[in-house]
PAPA-533799 format. One record per atom (N, C-alpha, C): atom name; x, y, z. Coordinates in pm, 1 decimal, m for minus. Atoms other than C-alpha are relative to their C-alpha. Example, Ala and Ser with C-alpha at 12.3 -4.5 7.8 and 13.67 -1.06 7.14 Angstrom:
# PAPA-533799
atom atomo=N&px=89.0&py=m119.0&pz=0.0
atom atomo=CA&px=1230.0&py=m450.0&pz=780.0
atom atomo=C&px=90.0&py=120.0&pz=0.0
atom atomo=N&px=m82.0&py=m119.0&pz=m6.0
atom atomo=CA&px=1367.0&py=m106.0&pz=714.0
atom atomo=C&px=m77.0&py=109.0&pz=73.0
# end
This chain:
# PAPA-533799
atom atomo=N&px=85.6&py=30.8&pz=m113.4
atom atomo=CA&px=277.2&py=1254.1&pz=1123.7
atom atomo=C&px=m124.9&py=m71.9&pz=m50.3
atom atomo=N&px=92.8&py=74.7&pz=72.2
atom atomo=CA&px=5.4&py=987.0&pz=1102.0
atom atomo=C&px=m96.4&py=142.6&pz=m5.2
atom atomo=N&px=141.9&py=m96.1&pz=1.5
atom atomo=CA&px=m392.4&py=1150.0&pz=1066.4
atom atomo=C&px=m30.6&py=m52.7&pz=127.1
atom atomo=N&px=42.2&py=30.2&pz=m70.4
atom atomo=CA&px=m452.9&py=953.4&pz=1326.9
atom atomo=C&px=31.0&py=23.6&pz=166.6
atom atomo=N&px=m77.5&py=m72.6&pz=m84.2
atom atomo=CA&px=m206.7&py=1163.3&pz=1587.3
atom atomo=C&px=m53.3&py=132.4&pz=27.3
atom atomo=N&px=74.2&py=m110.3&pz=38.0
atom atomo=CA&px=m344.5&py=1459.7&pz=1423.4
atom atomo=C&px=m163.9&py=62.9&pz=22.7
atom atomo=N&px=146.8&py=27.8&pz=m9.8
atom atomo=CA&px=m716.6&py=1391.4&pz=1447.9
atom atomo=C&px=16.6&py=m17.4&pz=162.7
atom atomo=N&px=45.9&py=m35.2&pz=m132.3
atom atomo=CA&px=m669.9&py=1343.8&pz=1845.4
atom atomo=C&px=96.7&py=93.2&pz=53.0
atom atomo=N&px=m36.0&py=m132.2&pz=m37.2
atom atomo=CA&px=m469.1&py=1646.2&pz=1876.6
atom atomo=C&px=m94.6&py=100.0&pz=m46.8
atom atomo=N&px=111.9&py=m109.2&pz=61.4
atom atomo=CA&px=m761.6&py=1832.0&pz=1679.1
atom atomo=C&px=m121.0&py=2.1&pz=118.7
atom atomo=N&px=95.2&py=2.6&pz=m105.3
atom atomo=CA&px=m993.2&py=1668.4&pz=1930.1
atom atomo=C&px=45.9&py=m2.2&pz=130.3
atom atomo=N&px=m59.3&py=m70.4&pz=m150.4
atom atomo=CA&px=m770.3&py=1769.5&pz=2217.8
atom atomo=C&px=m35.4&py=148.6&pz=15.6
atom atomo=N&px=m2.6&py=m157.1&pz=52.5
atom atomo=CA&px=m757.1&py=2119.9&pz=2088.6
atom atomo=C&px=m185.3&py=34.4&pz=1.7
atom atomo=N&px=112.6&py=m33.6&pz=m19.2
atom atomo=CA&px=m1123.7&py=2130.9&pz=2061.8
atom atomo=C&px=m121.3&py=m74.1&pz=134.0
atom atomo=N&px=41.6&py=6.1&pz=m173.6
atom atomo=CA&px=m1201.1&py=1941.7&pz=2429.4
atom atomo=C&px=29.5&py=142.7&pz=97.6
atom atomo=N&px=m76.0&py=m114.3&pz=m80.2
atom atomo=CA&px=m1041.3&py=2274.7&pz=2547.3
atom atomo=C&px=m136.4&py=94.5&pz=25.8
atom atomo=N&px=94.2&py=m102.3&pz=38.5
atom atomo=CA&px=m1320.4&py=2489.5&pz=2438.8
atom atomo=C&px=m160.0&py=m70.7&pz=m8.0
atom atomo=N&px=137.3&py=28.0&pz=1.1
atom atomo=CA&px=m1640.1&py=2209.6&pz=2423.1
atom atomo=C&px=m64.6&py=84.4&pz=89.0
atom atomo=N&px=105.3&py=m34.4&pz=m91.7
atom atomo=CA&px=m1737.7&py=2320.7&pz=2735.8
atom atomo=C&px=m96.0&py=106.1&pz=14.1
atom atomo=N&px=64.7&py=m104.8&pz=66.2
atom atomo=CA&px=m1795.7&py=2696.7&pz=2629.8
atom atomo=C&px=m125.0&py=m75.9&pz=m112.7
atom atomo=N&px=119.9&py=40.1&pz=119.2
atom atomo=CA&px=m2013.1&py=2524.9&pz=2326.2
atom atomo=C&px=m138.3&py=m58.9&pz=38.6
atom atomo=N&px=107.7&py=115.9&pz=m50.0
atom atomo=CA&px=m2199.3&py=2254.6&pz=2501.0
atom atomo=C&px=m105.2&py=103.5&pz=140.4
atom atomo=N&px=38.2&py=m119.3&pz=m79.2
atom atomo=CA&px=m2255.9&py=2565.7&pz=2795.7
atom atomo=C&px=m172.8&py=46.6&pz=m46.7
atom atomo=N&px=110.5&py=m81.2&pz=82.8
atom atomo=CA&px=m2473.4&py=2724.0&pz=2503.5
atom atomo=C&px=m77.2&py=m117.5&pz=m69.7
atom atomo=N&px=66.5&py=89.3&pz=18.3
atom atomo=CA&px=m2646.2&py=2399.5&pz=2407.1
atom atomo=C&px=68.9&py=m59.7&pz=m173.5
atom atomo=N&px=m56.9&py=82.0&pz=131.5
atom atomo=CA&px=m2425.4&py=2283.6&pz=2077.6
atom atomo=C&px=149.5&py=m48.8&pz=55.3
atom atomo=N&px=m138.1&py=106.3&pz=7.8
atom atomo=CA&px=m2079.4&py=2130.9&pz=2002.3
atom atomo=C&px=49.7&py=23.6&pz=m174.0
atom atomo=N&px=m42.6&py=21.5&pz=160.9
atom atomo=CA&px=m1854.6&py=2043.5&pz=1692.5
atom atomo=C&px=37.9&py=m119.5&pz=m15.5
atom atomo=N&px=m54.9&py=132.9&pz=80.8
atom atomo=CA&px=m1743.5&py=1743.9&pz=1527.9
atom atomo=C&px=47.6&py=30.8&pz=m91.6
atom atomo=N&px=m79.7&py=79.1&pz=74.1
atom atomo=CA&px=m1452.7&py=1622.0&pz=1300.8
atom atomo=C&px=m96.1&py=m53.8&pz=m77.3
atom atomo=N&px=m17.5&py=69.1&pz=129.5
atom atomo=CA&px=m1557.2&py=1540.5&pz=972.9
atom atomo=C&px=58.9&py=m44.9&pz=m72.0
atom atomo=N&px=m155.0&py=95.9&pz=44.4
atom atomo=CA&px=m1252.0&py=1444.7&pz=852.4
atom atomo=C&px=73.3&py=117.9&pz=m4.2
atom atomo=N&px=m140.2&py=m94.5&pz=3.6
atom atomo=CA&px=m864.7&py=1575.7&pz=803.8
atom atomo=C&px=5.1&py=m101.3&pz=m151.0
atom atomo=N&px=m33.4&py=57.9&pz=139.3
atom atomo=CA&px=m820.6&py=1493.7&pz=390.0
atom atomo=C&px=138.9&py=11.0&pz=61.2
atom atomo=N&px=m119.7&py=29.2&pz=15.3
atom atomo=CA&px=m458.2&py=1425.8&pz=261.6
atom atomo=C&px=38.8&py=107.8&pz=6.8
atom atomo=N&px=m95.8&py=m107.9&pz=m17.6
atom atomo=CA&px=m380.9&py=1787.6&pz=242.1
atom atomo=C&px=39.4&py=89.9&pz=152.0
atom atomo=N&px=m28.8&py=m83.4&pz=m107.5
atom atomo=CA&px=m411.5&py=1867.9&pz=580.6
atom atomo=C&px=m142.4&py=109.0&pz=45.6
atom atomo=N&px=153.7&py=m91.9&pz=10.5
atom atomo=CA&px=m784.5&py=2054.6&pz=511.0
atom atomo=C&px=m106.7&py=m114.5&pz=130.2
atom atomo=N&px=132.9&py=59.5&pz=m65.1
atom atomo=CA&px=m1040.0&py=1979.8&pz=827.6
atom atomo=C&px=m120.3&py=70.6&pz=3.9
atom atomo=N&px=166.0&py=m29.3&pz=m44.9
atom atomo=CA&px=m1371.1&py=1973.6&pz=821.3
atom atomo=C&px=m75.9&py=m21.8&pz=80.7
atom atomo=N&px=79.3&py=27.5&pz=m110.3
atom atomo=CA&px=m1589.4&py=2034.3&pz=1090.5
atom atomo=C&px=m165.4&py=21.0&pz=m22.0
atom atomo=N&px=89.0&py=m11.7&pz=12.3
atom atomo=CA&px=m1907.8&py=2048.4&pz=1161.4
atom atomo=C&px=m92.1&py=74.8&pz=164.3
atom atomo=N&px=24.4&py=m89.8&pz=m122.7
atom atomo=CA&px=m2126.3&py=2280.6&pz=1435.2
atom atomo=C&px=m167.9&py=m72.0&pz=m7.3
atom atomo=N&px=116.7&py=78.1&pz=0.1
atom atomo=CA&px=m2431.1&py=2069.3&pz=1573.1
atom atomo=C&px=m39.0&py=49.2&pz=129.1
atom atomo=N&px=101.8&py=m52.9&pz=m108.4
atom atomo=CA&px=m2697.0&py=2134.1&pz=1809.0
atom atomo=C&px=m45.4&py=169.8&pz=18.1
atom atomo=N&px=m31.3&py=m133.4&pz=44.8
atom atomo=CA&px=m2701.1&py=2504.3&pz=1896.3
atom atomo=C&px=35.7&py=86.8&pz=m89.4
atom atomo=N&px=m102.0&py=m80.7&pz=41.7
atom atomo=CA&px=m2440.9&py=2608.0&pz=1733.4
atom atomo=C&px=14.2&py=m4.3&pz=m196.8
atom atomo=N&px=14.8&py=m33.3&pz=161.3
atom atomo=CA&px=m2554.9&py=2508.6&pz=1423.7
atom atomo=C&px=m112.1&py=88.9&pz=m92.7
atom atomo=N&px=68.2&py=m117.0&pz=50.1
atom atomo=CA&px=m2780.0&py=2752.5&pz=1379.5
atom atomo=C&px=24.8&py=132.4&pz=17.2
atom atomo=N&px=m20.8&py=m115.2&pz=m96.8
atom atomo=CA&px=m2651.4&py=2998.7&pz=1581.2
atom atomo=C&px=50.3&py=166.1&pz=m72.7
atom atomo=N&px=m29.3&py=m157.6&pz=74.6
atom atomo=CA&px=m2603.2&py=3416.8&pz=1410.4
atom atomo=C&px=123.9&py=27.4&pz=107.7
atom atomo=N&px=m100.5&py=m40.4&pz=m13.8
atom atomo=CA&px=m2302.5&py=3383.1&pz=1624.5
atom atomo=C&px=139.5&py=m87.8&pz=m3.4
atom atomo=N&px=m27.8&py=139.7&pz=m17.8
atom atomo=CA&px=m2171.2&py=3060.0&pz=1514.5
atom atomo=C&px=192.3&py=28.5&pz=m115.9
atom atomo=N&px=m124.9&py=3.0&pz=40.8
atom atomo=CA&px=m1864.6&py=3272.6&pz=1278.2
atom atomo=C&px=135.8&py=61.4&pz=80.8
atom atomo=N&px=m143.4&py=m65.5&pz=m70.0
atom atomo=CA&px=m1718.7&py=3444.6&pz=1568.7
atom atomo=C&px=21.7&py=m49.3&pz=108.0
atom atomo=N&px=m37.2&py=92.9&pz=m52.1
atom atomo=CA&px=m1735.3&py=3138.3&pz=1789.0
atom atomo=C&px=82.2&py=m119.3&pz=m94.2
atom atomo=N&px=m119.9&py=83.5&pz=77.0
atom atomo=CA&px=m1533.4&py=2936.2&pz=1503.3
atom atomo=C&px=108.3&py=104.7&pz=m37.9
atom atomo=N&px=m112.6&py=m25.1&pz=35.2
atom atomo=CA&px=m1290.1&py=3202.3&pz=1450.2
atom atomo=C&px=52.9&py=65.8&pz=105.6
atom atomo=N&px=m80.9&py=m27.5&pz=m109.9
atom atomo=CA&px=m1225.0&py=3319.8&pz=1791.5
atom atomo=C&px=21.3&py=m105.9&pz=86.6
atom atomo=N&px=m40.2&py=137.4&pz=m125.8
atom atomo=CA&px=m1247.5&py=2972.1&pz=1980.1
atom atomo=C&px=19.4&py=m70.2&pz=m97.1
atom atomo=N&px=12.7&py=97.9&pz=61.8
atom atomo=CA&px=m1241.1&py=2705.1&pz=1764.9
atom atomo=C&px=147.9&py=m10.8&pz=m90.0
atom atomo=N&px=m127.0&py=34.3&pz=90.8
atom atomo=CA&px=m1003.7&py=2772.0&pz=1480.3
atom atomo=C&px=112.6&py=55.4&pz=67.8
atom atomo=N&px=m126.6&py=m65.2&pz=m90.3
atom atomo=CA&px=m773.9&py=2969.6&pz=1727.8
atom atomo=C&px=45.8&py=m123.4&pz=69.3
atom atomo=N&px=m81.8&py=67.1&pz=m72.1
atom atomo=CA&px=m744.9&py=2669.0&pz=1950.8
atom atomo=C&px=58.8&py=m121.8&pz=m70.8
atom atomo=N&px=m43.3&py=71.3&pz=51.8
atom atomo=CA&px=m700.3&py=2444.4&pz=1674.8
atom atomo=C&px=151.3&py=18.7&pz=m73.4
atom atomo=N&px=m122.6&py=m7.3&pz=51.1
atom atomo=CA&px=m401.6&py=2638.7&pz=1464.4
atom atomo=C&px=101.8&py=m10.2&pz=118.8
atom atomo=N&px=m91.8&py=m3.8&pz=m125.8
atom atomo=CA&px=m273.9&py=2656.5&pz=1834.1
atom atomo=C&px=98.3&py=m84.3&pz=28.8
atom atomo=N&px=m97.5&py=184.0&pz=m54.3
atom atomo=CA&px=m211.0&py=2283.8&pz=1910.7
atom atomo=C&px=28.9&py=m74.4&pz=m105.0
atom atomo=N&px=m67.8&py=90.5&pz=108.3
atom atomo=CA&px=m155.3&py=2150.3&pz=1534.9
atom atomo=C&px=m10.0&py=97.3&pz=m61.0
atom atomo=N&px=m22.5&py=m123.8&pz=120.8
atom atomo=CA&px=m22.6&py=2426.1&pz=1315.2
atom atomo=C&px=28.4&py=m97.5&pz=m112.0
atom atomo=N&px=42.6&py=65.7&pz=137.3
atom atomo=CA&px=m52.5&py=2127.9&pz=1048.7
atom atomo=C&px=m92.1&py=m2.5&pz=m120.7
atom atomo=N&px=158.9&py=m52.7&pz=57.4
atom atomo=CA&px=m407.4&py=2170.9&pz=958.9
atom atomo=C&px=74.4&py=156.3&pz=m43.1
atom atomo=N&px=m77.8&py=m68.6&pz=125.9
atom atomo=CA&px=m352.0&py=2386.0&pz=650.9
atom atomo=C&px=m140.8&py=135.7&pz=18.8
atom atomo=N&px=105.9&py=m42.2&pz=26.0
atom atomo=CA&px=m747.5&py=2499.8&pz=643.2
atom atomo=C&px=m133.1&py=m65.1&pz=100.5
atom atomo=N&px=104.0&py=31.9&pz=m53.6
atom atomo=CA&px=m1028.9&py=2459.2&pz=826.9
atom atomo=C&px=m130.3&py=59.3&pz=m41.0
atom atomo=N&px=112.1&py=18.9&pz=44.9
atom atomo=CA&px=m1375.5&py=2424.7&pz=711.2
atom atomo=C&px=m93.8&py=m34.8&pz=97.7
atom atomo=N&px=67.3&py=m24.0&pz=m78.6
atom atomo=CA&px=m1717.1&py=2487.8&pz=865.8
atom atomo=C&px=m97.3&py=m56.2&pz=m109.1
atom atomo=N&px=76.5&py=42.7&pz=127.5
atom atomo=CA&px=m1942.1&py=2275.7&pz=635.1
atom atomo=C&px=m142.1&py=59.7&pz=11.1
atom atomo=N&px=147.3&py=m96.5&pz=20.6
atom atomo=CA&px=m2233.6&py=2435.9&pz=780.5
atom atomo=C&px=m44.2&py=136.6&pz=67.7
atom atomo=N&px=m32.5&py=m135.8&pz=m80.5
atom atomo=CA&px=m2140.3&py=2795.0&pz=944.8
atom atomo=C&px=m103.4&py=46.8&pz=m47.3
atom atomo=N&px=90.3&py=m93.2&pz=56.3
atom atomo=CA&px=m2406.7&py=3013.2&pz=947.8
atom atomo=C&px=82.5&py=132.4&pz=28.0
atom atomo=N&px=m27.9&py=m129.1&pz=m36.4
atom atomo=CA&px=m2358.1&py=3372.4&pz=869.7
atom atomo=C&px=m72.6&py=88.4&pz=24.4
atom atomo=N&px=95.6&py=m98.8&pz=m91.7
atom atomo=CA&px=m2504.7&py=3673.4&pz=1059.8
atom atomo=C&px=m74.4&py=81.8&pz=m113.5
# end
């Protein structure tokens, strides 16, 4: 499968759930999908500061992503804060 199939199924998968994000005044962005299948995101506005920003990426975020592309191997939070 190209990256480029992949990458707007990632950003399908995570249109699902902006609205919750953007709700609370942040969002995420695609930093890239490397060759192995590893994406990196990134949590901006809000959410990038946010003390609840690991159990909004692992109950929304990476849930709706392994959901709709069980390709993505790993997902990465380049700037998660933790509580």
């Amino acid at each position: 499968m190209k990256k480029e199939e992949i990458i707007l199924r990632v950003e399908s998968a995570l249109d699902s759930i902006r609205p919750y994000l953007v709700a609370d005044g942040g969002n995420v962005r695609v930093i890239e999908i490397d060759e192995d299948n590893i994406l990196k995101l990134e949590f901006v506005g809000a959410c990038g500061n946010c003390p609840m920003s690991t159990m909004t990426f692992k109950a929304g975020v990476e849930e709706a992503i392994k959901r709709a592309v069980p390709e993505i191997v790993t997902i990465e939070v380049v700037n998660l804060t933790t509580a």
